[in-house]
N, C-alpha and C positions, 0 to 999 in steps of 0.2 A: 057584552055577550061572551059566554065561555067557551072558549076555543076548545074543539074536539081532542079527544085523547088520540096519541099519536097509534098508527095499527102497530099490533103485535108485531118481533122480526120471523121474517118468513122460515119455516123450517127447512134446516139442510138438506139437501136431493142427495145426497152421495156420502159412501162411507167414511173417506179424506175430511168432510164435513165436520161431519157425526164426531168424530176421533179429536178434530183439535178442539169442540167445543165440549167432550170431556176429558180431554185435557186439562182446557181451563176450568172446566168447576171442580176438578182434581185439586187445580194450583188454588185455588181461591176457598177451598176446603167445603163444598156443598156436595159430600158427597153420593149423599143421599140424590138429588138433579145428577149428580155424575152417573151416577149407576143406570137410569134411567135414561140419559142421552146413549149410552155407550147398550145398553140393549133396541132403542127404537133404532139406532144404526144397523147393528146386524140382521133387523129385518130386511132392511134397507141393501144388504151387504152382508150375507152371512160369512163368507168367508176373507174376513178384514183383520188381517194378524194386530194390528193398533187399536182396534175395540173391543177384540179379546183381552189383549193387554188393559188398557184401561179399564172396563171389566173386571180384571181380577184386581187391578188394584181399589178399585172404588170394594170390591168385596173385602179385602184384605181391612182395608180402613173400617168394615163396618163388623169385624169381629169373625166372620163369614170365612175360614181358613182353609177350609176343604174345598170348598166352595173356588177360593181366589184360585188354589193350587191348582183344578179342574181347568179352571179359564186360561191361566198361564199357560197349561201344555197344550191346553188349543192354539194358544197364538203362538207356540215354538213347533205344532204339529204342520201350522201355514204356512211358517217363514222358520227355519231350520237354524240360521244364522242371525236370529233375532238376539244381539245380545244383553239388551236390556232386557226383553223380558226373562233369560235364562237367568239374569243376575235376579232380578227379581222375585223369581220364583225358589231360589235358592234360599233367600231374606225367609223367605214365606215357611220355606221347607224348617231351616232352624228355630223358627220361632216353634215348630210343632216337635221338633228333638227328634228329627228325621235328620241326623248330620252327613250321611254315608249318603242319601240322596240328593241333600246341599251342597257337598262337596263334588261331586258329577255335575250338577245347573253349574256352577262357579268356572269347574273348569270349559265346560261346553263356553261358556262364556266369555272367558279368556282366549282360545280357541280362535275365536272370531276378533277378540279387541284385545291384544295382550297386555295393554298397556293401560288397561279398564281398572283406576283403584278402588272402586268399589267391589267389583267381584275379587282384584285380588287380597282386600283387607277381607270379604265375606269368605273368603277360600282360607286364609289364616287364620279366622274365626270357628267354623266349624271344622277345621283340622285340631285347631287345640279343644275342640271341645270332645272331641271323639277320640283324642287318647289320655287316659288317666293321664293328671299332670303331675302325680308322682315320678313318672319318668326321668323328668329335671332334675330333682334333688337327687337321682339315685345317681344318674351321672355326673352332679356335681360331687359325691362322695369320694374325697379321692383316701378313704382310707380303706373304703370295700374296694377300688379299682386297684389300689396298688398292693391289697393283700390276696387277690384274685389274679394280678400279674403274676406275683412271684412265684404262688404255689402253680399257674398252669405253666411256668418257663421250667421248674423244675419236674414236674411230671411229664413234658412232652419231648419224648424220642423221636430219630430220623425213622421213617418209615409209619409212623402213628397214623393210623384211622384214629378220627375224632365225631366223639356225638355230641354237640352242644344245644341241651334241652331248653326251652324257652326263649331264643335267642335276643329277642329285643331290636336294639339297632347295631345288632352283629359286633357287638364288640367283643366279648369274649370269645366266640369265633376266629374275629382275626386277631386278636393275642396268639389264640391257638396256633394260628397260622403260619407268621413271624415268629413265632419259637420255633420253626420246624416243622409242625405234620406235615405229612404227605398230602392229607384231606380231611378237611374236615365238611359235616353232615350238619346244618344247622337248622332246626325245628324253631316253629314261630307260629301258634294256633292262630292269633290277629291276620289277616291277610293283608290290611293294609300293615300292617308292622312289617310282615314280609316282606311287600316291595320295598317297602323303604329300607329296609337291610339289604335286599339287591343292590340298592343305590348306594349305597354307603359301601358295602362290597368291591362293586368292581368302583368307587370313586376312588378306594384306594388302594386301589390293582393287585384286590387278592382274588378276582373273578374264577381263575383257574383252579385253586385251591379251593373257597371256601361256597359251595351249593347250600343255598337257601328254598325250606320247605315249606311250605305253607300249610301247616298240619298240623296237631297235637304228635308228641312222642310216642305215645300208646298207637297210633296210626301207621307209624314208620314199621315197613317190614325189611328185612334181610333179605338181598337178593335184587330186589323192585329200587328202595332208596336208597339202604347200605350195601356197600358193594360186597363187605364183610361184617363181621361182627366187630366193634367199635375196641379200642385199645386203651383210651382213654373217657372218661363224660364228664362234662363239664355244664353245670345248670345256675342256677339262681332265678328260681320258683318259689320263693322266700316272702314271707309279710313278717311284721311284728311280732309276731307269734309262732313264726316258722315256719309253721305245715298249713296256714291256711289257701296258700294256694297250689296245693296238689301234690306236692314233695314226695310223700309217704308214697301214693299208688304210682307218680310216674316214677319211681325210683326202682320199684317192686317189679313194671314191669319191664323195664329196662335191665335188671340185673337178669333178666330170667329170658329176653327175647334178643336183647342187642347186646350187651356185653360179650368179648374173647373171656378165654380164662385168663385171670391176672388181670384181670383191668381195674386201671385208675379211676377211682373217682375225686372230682373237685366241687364243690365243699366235700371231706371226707366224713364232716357230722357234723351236732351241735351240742353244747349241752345248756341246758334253760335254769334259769337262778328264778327264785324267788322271793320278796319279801313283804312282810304285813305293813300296807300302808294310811297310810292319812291323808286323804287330798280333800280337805273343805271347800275350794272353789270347784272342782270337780262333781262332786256330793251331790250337788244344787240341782244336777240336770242328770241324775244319776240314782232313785229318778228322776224327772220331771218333775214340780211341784207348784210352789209359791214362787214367783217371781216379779221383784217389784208391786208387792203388794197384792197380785192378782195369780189366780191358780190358772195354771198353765197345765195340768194334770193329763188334760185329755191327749197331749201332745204328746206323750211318753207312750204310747200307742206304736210311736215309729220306731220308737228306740230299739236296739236288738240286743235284746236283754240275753240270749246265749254265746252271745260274742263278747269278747271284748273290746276296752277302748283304748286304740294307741295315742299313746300318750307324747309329749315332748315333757318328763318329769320338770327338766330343767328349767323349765317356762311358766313350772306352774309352782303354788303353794302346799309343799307336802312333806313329811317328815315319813322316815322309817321304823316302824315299830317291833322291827327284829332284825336277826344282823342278816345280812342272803345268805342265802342254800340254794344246794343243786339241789333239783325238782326230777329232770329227767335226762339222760342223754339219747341223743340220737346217732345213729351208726347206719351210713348213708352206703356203705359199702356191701352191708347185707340189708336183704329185706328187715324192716323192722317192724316190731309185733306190734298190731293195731285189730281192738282198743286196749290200752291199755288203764287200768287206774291203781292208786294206792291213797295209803292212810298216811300222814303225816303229822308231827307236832312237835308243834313251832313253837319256841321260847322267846316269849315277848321281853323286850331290853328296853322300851320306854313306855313312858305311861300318853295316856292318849287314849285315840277314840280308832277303830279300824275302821275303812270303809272294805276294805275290798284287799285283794292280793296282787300284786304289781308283778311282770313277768320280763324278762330280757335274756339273752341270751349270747352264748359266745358262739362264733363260727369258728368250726376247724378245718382251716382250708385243706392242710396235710399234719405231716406230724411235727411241722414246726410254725407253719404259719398259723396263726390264728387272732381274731377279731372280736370287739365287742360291741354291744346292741345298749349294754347299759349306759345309765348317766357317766358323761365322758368317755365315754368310751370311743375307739379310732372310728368306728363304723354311725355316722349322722342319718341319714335318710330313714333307715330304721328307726321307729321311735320300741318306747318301753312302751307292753300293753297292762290296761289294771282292769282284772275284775271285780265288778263291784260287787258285795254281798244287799242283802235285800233288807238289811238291818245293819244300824250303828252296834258296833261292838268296844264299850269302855272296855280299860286292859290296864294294867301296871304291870313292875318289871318283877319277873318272880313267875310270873303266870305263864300257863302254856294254853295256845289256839291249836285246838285239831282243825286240821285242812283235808277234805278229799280234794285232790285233782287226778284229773282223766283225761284222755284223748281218742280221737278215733283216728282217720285219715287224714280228715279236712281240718277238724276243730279240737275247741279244748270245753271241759267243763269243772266247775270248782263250787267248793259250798264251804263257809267256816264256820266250826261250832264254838259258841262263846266260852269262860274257862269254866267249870263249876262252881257254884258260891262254896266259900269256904264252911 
C-alpha cells in the first residue's frame, strides 16, 4: 500500500517568519518564491523593515530597479539605522548612475557600522565614479604643478587678495597661500569637489587664509564673497584644446567684475600649434566603419563629430605631415575676441595621406615660465587634440592644404581643403 504524501509545511504566522524564509529562497537563488514569500509577509506584517528589505532585493534580482529602490527606502523609512539595507540600496542606486545618491545610502551606512567593508568599498566605488578620473593624472603631472608653482611664487606679494578660478582640490589655492597672500578666494562649481577642498584646506592649516566657494566664478560678487577686487587670478579651466572648459568667458568676466587694476593673471596665455597629421589606427573609428569584418557604422551616431579627439600621439601610430605652426594665441590677461576664424595654408613636408589636423599647445604661465601640451613636452595629463576631416586627403611634399580654423568660447571648428590637381 502507498503511503500518503507527507502534508504541505504550515505557513508562517508572523513577519520574523515571512523574512527568514526569504531570506533563504534569496540564498538558494528562487527568487521568483522569494518575492512572493517576502509580499504574503507584509500582509502578514506590513510594517517589517526585513521584508521590505528582502523585497527589494528579490526585485533587484529580477531586473525591477525602481521598483527594489522604492522597497529599500521603505525598509530604511522603518528602521533608520538599517545598515544593510542602506548599503544595499546604495548597490542598487549605482547600478542606475545615481552616484550622489549612492554615496549618502553608503555613508548613512557607515554611520551606523563604520567598520561595514561593503558600504565602505560601495562609498570608494561611487565616489571615483562621480569624479572625472582625469583628476589623477592632472595631479600626477608634476610638470604643470611645478610650472604653476614657480609662476604663482613669483606673482604673489604680501598683502595679495587672490582669486583662484576652478579650484579643484585646492591646490593652487594653497600655493597661493604659502607664497604669502593675505587671502585667497577659491571657486569650485562641483560641490562635492568643494568640500573636499575644505578638507584638504584646513588638513593643511591654511583654514585662515584660504575660503572655499562652492560656485562658478561668474557667481562670485565683490563685496558678498570678495572682500575686494582680487590682486592676483589664478585658474586652470583647461582641456586639450584649451578653451573647452570655459576659459574664454570666465576670464572675460573676471577681468571686468573681479580684478583690481594691475592685476595678475596665472596662466597669463596660451598659444596653440598646429600640424597636418596621419593617424591610421585612429582613422578606423574616426568615423566609425568596418571593423573586423563587420560594419559597425551605426555607432558613429555617438561620436561627436564637432569636437575633437584628445589624443596621447605618443601611444599611437602617426606621422606629421607639415612642420607646426602657431594657429592662435591666447592673451588671458585681456578679454579675448570670441569667435574668432581665419584662412591658413599649410605647406605639406611629407608625402602621405591627411586625416585630420592635430592641436597642442604651449602654456604661458608668466613671461618666463612656460609649458607644453605637445608630444614630449613637460606638461602629460594634457593630451594632443586631432580633428579629423570627413575625407582622406593624399598629399606630397611641395603641396599646400588650406585650413579654416575657428573658435568661439567653448570650442573650436576646422575643415581642410585638398591641394588643387596640378
Amino acid at each position: 500500500m502507498q503511503e500518503p504524501s507527507p502534508p504541505p509545511p504550515e505557513a508562517p504566522r508572523d513577519g520574523d517568519s515571512w523574512a527568514r524564509l526569504a531570506g533563504s529562497l534569496l540564498y538558494e537563488g528562487k527568487v521568483v518564491q522569494a518575492l512572493e514569500a517576502a509580499e504574503r509577509g507584509l500582509k502578514v506584517e506590513p510594517r517589517h523593515p526585513m521584508l521590505q528589505h528582502n523585497r527589494g532585493m528579490a526585485l533587484k534580482q529580477l531586473g525591477r530597479m525602481e521598483d527594489a529602490i522604492a522597497a529599500l527606502r521603505l525598509a530604511i523609512e522603518l528602521a533608520p539605522g538599517f545598515a544593510l539595507a542602506h548599503t544595499n540600496l546604495g548597490t542598487c542606486l549605482i547600478d542606475r548612475g545615481r552616484h550622489d545618491e549612492a554615496i549618502a545610502a553608503y555613508r548613512a551606512a557607515l554611520a551606523v557600522e563604520p567598520d561595514n567593508p561593503v558600504a565602505r568599498d560601495g562609498l570608494s566605488e561611487a565616489l571615483g565614479r562621480s569624479l572625472p578620473s582625469w583628476h589623477f593624472p592632472m595631479l600626477a603631472d608634476v610638470g604643470r604643478n611645478q610650472a604653476y608653482r614657480r609662476a604663482i611664487e613669483a606673482a604673489v606679494k604680501p598683502g595679495m587678495l587672490v582669486l583662484d578660478i576652478g579650484t579643484g582640490t585646492g591646490l593652487l589655492a594653497m600655493m597661493a597661500a604659502r607664497a604669502g597672500a593675505e587671502k585667497v578666494i577659491a571657486c569650485e562649481m562641483d560641490p562635492r569637489l568643494a568640500e573636499l577642498a575644505r578638507e584638504i584646506v584646513e588638513r593643511n592649516g591654511l583654514a585662515a587664509k584660504v575660503t572655499v566657494l562652492a560656485r562658478k566664478s561668474t557667481e562670485v560678487a565683490v563685496g558678498r564673497d570678495l572682500p575686494r577686487r582680487a590682486d592676483l587670478i589664478v585658474s586652470e579651466i583647461l582641456d586639450s584644446a584649451v578653451i573647452g572648459e570655459g576659459m574664454i568667458p570666465s576670464m572675460r568676466h573676471a577681468l571686468s567684475e573681479l580684478a583690481a587694476p594691475g592685476v595678475r593673471i596665472v596662466p597669463a596665455g596660451a598659444e596653440v600649434h598646429a600640424a597636418l597629421v596621419e593617424a591610421p589606427g585612429l582613422r578606423r573609428v574616426n568615423p566609425v566603419g568596418m571593423i573586423e569584418g563587420f560594419d559597425l557604422s551605426p555607432f558613429d551616431r555617438f561620436r561627436n563629430q564637432s569636437s575633437g579627439q584628445p589624443t596621447d600621439l605618443a601611444a599611437e601610430e602617426y606621422r606629421f605631415l607639415s612642420a607646426p605652426m602657431p594657429i592662435y594665441g591666447f592673451d588671458f590677461t585681456r578679454p579675448v575676441p570670441s569667435p574668432r576664424e581665419r584662412w591658413v595654408v599649410v605647406p605639406v613636408t611629407e608625402s602621405g595621406t591627411v586625416h585630420g589636423i592635430a592641436l597642442w599647445f604651449d602654456l604661458k604661465l608668466d613671461d618666463r615660465v612656460t609649458a607644453s601640451t605637445g608630444v614630449g613636452g613637460q606638461m602629460r595629463h594634457w593630451r594632443q587634440t586631432i580633428f579629423f576631416n570627413d575625407r582622406d586627403i593624399p598629399v606630397e611634399p611641395g603641396q599646400e592644404v588650406d585650413l579654416e580654423i575657428g573658435h568661439d568660447d567653448g570650442g573650436w571648428w576646422t575643415t581642410l581643403i585638398p591641394p588643387r590637381a596640378p
